[in-house]
C-alpha positions as CSV (number, residue, x, y, z in Angstrom):
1,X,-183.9,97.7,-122.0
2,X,-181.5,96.2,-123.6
3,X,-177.5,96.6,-122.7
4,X,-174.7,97.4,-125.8
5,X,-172.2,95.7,-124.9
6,X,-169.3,98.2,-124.5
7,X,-166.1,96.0,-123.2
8,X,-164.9,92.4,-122.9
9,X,-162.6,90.6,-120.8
10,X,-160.9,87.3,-120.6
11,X,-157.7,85.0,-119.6
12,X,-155.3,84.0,-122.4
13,X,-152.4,82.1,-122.7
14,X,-150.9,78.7,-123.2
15,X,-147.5,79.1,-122.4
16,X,-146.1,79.0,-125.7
17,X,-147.9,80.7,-127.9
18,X,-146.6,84.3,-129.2
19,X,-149.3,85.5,-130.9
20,X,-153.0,85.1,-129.7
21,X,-156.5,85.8,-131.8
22,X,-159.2,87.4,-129.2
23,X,-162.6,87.8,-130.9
24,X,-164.4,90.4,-128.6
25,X,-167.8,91.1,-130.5
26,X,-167.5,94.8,-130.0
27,X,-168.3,95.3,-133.7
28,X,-165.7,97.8,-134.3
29,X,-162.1,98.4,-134.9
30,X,-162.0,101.4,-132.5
31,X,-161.1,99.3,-129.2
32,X,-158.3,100.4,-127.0
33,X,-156.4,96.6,-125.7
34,X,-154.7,96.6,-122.4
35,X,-153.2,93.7,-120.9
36,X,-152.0,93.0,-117.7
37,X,-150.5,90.2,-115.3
38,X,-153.2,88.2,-113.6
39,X,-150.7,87.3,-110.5
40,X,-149.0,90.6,-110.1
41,X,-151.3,93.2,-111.8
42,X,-148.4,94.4,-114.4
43,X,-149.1,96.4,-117.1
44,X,-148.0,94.0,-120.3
45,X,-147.4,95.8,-123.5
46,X,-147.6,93.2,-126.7
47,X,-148.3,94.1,-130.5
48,X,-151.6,94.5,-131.3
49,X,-153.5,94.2,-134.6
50,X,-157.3,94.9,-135.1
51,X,-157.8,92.3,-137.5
52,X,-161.8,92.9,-138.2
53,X,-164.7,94.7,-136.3
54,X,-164.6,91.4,-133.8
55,X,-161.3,90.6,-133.2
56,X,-158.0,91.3,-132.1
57,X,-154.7,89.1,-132.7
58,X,-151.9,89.7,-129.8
59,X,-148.5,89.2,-130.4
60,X,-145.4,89.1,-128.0
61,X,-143.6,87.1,-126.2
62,X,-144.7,83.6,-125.4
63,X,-147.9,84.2,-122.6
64,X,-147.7,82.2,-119.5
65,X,-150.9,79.6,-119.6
66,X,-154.6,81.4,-118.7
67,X,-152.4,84.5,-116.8
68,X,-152.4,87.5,-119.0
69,X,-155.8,89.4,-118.8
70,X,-157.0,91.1,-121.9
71,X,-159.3,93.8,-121.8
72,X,-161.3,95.3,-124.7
73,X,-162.6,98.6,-124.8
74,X,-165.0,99.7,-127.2
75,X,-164.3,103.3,-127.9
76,X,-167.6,105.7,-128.3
């Protein structure tokens, strides 16, 4: 059986950066993007852009290094 993959997850941040391409290979531009604190668990709300079936580009404020947690939902 084989699994469709339905959501990805990751770390992002360099501490400068204020915009941030995430390629999530969900094959669509219907994903819902959340992102959240990794220390604290805060909801962060940035800019988002679908920018092709595979990949988001965040924009905000500059993201503290590896501590903002992306999440990519594929919506079906």
């Amino acid at each position: 059986t084989y699994k469709i993959a339905r959501s990805f997850t990751a770390n992002i941040g360099d501490g400068s950066a204020t915009s941030i391409a995430v390629t999530h290979d969900l094959g669509t531009k219907d994903v819902i993007v959340q992102l959240y604190d990794a220390t604290t668990y805060e909801t962060i709300y940035a800019d988002v852009d679908r920018t092709s079936t595979n990949e988001v580009t965040i924009a905000g404020n500059s993201f503290p290094s590896n501590n903002i947690r992306v999440i990519v939902s594929k919506v079906i």
